[in-house]
Structures are given as structure tokens and as C-alpha cells.
C-alpha positions as CSV (number, residue, x, y, z in Angstrom):
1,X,110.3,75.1,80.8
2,X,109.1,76.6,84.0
3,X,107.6,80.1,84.2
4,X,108.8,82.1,87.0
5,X,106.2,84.0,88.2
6,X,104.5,83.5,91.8
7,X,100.9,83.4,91.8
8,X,99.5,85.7,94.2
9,X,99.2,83.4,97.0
10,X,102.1,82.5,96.9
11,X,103.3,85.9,97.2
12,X,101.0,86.9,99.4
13,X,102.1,84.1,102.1
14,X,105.3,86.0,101.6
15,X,104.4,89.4,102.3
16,X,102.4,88.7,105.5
17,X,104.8,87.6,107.9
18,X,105.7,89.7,111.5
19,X,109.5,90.4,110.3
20,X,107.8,91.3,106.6
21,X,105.5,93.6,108.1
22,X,108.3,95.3,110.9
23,X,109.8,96.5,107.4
24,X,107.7,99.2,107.0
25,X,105.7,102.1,109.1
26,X,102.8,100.6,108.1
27,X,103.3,97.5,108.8
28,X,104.6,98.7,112.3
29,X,101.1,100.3,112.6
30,X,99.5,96.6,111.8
31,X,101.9,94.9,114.0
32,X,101.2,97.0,117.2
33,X,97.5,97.0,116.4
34,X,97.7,93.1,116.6
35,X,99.7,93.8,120.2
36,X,97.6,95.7,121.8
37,X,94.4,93.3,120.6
38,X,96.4,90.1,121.3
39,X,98.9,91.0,123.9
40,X,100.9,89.0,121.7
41,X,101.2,87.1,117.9
């Protein structure tokens, strides 16, 4: 029988994507930061 739970990695690969992070204000806030460092992702 499989478990299902995600290790953290796993989850964390997840969470860290641009559309992930335009979800919420502060992920906006990280998102823009990268912009203005990067120009672009």
C-alpha cells in the first residue's frame, strides 16, 4: 500500500513556481523583486 504523503521536496518543487508564487501578495512581492534583478525569469 502506498502512503500518500509528499515529502517536502516534493512539495516544495510545487510551491515555487512563477504562476504558484503570482497566487499570492507575497509571492507578487518575490516575483517583481526577481524582475527588477533579472529583467526577466
Amino acid at each position: 500500500m502506498k502512503v500518500k504523503i509528499r515529502n517536502s521536496k516534493a512539495k516544495k518543487a510545487k510551491k515555487t513556481g512563477f504562476r504558484t508564487r503570482q497566487k499570492t501578495a507575497g509571492g507578487r512581492k518575490v516575483n517583481k523583486r526577481q524582475r527588477a534583478r533579472h529583467d526577466s525569469f
